[in-house]
C-alpha positions as CSV (number, residue, x, y, z in Angstrom):
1,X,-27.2,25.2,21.4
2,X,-26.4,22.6,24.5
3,X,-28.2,20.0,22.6
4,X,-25.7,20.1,19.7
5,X,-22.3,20.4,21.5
6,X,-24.1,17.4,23.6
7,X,-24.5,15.7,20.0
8,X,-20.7,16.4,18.4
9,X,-19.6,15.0,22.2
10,X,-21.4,12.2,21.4
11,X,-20.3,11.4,18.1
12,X,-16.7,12.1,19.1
13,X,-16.1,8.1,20.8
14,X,-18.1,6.9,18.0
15,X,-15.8,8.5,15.3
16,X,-12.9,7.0,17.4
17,X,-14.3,4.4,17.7
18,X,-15.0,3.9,14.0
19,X,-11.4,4.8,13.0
20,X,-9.9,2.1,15.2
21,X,-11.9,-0.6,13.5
22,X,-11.4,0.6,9.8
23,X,-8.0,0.9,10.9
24,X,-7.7,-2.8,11.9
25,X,-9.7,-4.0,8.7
26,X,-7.4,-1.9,6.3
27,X,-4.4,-3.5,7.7
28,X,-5.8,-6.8,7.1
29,X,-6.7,-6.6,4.2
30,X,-3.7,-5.4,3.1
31,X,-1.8,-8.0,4.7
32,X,-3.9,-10.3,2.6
33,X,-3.8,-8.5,-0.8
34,X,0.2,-8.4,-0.1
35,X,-0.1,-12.4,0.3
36,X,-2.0,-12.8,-2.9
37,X,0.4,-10.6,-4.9
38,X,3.5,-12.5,-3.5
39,X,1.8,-15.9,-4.9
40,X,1.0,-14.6,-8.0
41,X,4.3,-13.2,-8.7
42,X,5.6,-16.5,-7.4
43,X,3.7,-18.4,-9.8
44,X,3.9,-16.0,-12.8
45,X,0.0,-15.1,-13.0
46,X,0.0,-11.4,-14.0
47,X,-0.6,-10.1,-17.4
48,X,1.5,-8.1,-19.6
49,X,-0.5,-5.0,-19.4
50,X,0.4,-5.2,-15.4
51,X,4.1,-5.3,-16.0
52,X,6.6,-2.6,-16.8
53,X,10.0,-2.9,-16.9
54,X,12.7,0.1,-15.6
55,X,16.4,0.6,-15.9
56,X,18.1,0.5,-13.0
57,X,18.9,4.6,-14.1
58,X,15.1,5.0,-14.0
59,X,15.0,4.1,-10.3
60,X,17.1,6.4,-8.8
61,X,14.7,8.7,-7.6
62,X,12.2,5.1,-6.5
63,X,10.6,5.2,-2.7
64,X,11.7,1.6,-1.4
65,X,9.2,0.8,0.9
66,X,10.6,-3.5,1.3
67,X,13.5,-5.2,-0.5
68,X,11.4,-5.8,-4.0
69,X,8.8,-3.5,-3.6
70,X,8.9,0.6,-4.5
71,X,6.8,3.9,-5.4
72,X,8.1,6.5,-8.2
73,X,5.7,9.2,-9.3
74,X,2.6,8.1,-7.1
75,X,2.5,4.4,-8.1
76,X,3.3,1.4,-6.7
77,X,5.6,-1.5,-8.1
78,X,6.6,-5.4,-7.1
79,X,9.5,-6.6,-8.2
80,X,9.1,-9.6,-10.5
81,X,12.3,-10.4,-12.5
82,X,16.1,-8.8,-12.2
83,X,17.8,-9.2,-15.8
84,X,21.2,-8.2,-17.1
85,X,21.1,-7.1,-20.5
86,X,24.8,-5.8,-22.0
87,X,26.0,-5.0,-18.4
88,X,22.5,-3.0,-17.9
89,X,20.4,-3.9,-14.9
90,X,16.4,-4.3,-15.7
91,X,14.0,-4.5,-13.5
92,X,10.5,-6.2,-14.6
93,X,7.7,-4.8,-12.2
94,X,4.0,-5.7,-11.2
95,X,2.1,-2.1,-11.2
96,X,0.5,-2.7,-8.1
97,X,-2.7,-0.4,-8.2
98,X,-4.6,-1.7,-5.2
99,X,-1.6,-1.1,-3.0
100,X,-2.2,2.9,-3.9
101,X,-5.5,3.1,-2.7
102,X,-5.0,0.3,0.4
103,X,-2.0,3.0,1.6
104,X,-4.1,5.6,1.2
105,X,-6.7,4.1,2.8
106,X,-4.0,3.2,5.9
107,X,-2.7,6.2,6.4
108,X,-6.0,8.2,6.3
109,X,-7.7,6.1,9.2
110,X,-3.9,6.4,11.2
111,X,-4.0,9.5,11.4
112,X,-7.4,9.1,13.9
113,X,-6.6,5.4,15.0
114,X,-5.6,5.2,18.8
115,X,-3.1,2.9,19.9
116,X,-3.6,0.4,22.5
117,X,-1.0,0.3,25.1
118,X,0.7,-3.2,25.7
């Protein structure tokens, strides 16, 4: 019995340990992937099978997470293009599927991530 509570209190700084560092990559590399998107919508390099396009109606109940970028019903959107049609506002959006799994991915390793005091 001592030799396994003597085990899971070893594991214990590793696991911290572990979540600090995948904390830290996450962030990166969705600093990165947030950099990519931003020069691709820039540059117009998505495809139409990426875009979708909302009302300004259909946003009212939208997440708004930056100034151009928002979740409704689990996924994410960029904004790409604000049009007015007939005195209607639309809004042509990236779907932004990595960002899903990259928050998901943040806030998992957060929640055991220690912060460093400065």
């Amino acid at each position: 019995m001592n030799k396994k509570l003597l085990f899971i209190f070893l594991c214990i700084p590793v696991i911290i340990l572990f979540s600090n560092v995948m904390y830290s990559v996450v962030s990166h590399v969705k600093r990165e992937l947030y950099k990519k998107t931003q020069y691709c919508i820039a540059q117009n390099h998505f495809r139409k099978y990426e875009t979708i396009c909302f009302t300004e109606r259909d946003l009212a109940e939208a997440e708004w997470k930056e100034v151009n970028e928002f979740s409704l019903h689990g996924a994410s959107y960029d904004i790409i293009k604000i049009s007015m049609v007939n005195g209607e506002k639309y809004f042509l959006c990236y779907i932004d599927k990595k960002d899903i799994i990259i928050n998901s991915l943040l806030s998992f390793s957060k929640k055991f991530a220690f912060k460093k005091n400065t």
